[in-house]
C-alpha positions, 0 to 999 in steps of 0.5 A: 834871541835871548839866550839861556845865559851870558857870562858877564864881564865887568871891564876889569878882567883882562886887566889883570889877566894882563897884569898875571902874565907879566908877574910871570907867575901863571901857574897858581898859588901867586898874588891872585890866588892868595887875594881871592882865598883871602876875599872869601876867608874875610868876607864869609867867615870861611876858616880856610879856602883852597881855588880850584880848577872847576866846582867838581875838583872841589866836590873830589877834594871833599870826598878825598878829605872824607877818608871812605872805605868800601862799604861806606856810604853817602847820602846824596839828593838824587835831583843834582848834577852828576858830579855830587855823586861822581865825587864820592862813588870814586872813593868807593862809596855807595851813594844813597840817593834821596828825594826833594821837598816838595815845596822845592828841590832841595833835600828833605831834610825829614826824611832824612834819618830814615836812609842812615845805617851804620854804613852812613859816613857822609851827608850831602846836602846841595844848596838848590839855585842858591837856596838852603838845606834846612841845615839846623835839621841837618846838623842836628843829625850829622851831630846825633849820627856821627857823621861829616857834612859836605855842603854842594854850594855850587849855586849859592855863592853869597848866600845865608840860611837863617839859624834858629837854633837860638832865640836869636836869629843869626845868618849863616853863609851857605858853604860856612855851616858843614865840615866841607864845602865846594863852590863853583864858578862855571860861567852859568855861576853868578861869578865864573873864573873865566868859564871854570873854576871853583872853591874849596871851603874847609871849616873843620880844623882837622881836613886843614893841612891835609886838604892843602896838601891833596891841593898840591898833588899829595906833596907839601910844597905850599909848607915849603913855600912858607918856609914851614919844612925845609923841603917838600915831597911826596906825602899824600895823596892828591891831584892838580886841583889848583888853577892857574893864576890867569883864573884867579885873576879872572875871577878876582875882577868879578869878586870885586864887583860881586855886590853890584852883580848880586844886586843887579841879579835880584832885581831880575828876579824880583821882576820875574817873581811880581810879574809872573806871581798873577799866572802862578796864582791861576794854577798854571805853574809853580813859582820857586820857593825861598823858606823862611830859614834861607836868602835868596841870592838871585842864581836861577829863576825857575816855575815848575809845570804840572807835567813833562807834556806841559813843559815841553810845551812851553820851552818849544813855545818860548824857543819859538818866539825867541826865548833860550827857556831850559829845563835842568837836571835828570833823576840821577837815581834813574839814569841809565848808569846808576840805577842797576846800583839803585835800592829800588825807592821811588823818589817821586818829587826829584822825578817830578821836578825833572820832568816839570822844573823849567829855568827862565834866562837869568843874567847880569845882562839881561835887561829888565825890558827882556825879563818883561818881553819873556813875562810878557810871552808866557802870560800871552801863552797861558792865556 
């Protein structure tokens, strides 16, 4: 059997999960903590970086940082997971759902100023399978409006968009570009922490103290810690969103072997995409979509169908001969929770990749032999 996914281990993992334990300082903010902020600070420009326990805890800081009031509201694509809304419908805004493109799941950027009102406080741009927003149409209107950009980065770790604001070209590291930014490093992540973990990005000087000290549970301890205040308490809001160090050492074996993953991951997509672009051409599906403005950084591959009834079709057939084929995200606009609290818009092209959006395995492991087995499977079906 091939499976979805596998998470890869690179050797060096239980080394320093080793070497954390006999620090004898587990419970966050020590020597790992500090190399693996530091990593995505000197490597990607980020202005502050904060670990986390998990990719939602991330997106919950970001809406923690936003200052909502009831009333408030937040544009959020409807074709994500669950937690870009969870974060910010428990600080008591609304969520304003919005549709894909066409030409791939990503939010329309298009559409977009038609869902601002005065109420609108928040953007929510999700980076689908590693691939950008139109950020520069985004931030011109966050700019225009007044509003904060919170970029769902979860899938798109070592990732660009391709700014053309300029007459020169210049590459953006996705998460880099908004106000705030979450990653994720659950084990279907190109880099995990162990199974879960996750990143806050802060890029906008005034959520800097603030965000750090939400980290630490609305105190400021790691002020303390610095010797910036004599001592520290209670002066904030906040929660446990910092991980222990056994993650962070984790996460800091895959971070040192991020270039080798990457380019390995690209490799498998490039061989999916050669060979499957033939049976694409004949109508059979789609194949995914990388715009002009973006970089791919190889976290999913995906072909969308022509309807459910085909998709299905396929997954049983692939699950049939071996092969752990998925399809991805529910409409969160029609989910048996939210859509009493929906404004009633149809969101046609976030309901069509529900129901066709089909994702091929897609890991460090997997062999370029098994990529072409599954090509291989699904040539032989469409035949």
């Amino acid at each position: 059997m091939i499976n979805f996914n596998q998470p890869h281990l690179t050797g060096k993992e239980a080394h320093y999960m080793y070497e954390a334990v006999y620090n004898g300082k587990l419970s966050g903010n020590g020597k790992f903590t500090k190399r693996c902020q530091a990593f995505f600070e000197e490597r990607y420009g980020f202005r502050k970086t904060l670990l986390t326990t998990s990719g939602t805890d991330a997106l919950e800081m970001c809406a923690m940082l936003c200052e909502l009031k009831p009333g408030d509201e937040v544009i959020v694509p409807s074709y994500t997971f669950v937690s870009t809304a969870l974060a910010f419908l428990r600080e008591g805004a609304k969520v304003v759902f919005a549709d894909s493109m066409q030409r791939n799941p990503n939010l329309d950027a298009e559409t977009l100023e038609a869902l601002i009102t005065p109420r609108t406080k928040v953007i929510v741009p999700v980076h689908y399978a590693g691939v950008a927003c139109d950020m520069d149409a985004i931030m011109m209107l966050a700019e225009k409006h007044h509003l904060l950009v919170v970029e769902d980065a979860a899938q798109a770790i070592d990732s660009y968009y391709l700014s053309r604001k300029s007459k020169v070209e210049s590459r953006k590291p996705l998460g880099g570009i908004g106000h705030l930014a979450a990653f994720s490093f659950h084990e279907t992540k190109n880099i995990t922490a162990g199974g879960e973990g996750g990143l806050l990005v802060v890029n906008d000087e005034r959520f800097v103290r603030r965000a750090e000290i939400i980290w630490e549970k609305g105190t400021n301890r790691a002020e303390f810690f610095r010797g910036e205040v004599n001592k520290y308490g209670w002066v904030d809001m906040g929660s446990s969103f910092l991980p222990s160090e056994v993650n962070a050492a984790f996460l800091w074996a895959q971070l040192e072997n991020i270039d080798d993953i990457q380019a390995k991951r690209k490799t498998l997509w490039n061989t999916y995409y050669e060979r499957l672009a033939p049976i694409a051409a004949k109508g059979a599906f789609t194949l995914p979509d990388i715009p002009e403005y973006a970089t791919n950084n190889a976290h999913m591959f995906y072909i969308v169908l022509p309807s459910l009834e085909a998709r299905t079709a396929l997954i049983k057939y692939l699950k049939e001969n071996g092969v752990g084929a998925v399809f991805h995200y529910l409409s969160l606009h029609s989910s048996e929770y939210y859509k009493s609290r929906h404004d009633g818009r149809a969101l046609p092209q976030c309901d069509r990749y529900a129901d066709c959006l089909v994702r091929l395995p897609l890991f460090y492991d997997l062999t370029i032999e098994e990529v072409n087995h599954i090509c291989d499977l699904i040539d032989t079906y469409f035949q």
